[in-house]
C-alpha positions as CSV (number, residue, x, y, z in Angstrom):
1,X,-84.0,-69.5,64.9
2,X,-82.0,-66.8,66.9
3,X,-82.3,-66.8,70.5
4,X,-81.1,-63.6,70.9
5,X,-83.9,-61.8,68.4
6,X,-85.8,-61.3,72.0
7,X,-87.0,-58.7,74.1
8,X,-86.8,-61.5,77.2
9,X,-86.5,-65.1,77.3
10,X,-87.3,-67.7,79.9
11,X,-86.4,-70.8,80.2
12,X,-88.9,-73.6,81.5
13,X,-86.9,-75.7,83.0
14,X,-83.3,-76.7,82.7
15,X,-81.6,-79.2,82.1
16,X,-84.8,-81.6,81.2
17,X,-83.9,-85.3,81.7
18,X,-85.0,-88.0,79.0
19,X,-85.2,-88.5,75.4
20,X,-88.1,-89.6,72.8
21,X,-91.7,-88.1,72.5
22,X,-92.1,-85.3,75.0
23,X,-95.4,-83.1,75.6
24,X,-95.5,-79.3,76.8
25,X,-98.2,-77.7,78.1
26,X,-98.0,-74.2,78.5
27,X,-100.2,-71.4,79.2
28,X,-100.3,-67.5,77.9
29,X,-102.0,-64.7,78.2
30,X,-102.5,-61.7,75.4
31,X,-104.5,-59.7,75.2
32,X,-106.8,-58.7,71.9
33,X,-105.3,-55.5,70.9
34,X,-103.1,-54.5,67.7
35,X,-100.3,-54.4,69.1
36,X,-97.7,-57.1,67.3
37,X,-96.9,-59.7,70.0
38,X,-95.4,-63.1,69.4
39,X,-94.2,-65.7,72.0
40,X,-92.0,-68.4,70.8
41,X,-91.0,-72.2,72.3
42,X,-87.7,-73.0,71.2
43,X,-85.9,-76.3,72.4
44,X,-82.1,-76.6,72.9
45,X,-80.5,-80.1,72.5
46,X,-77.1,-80.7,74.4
47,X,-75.4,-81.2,70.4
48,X,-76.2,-77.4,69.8
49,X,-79.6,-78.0,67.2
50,X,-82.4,-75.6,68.2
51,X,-85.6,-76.5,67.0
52,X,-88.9,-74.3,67.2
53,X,-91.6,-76.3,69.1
54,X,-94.7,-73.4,69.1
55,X,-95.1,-69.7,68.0
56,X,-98.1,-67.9,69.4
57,X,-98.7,-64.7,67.5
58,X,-102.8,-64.0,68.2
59,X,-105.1,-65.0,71.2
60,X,-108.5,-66.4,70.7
61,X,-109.6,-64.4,74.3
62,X,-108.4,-61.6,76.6
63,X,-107.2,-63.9,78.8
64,X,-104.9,-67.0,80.0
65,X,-104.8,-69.6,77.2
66,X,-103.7,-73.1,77.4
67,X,-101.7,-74.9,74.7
68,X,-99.9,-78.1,74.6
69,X,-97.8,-79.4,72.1
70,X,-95.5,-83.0,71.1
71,X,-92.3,-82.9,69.8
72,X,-89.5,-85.3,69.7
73,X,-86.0,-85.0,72.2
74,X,-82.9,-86.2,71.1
75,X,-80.7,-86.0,73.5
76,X,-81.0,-85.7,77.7
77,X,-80.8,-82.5,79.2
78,X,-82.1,-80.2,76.8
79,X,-83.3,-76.8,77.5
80,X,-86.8,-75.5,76.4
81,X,-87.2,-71.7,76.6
82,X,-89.9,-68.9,75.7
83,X,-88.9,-65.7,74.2
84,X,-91.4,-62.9,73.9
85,X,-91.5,-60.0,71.7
């Protein structure tokens, strides 16, 4: 995954403390249209391993959206950032 294949990235929250099964829940809004969109989770371990966590392409509603998702940390003090494009 390349973090830099963005129009603008944010990160959530850094650097997040703990290790083991983590949950995100997140929420989005996009809108119905044609228009390619995509918003992508990405987490950043401490080692340097980036791992995709979520990639939203298409919304179910013209409005916000919640989504939560599990994944496993590896290390302490990761990052977890959202890219948009």
């Amino acid at each position: 995954m390349s973090l830099t294949n963005a129009s603008r990235s944010y990160p959530l929250r850094a650097p997040i403390a703990g290790t083991g099964d983590q949950c995100l829940t997140y929420y989005y809004h996009m809108t119905n249209n044609t228009i390619s969109k995509a918003i992508t989770v990405v987490k950043v371990e401490t080692n340097g391993d980036n791992e995709q966590l979520d990639r939203v392409t298409q919304s179910p509603i013209n409005g916000w959206t919640a989504r939560s998702i599990s994944y496993v940390a590896k290390t302490s003090n990761y990052q977890v950032w959202m890219f948009d494009r």
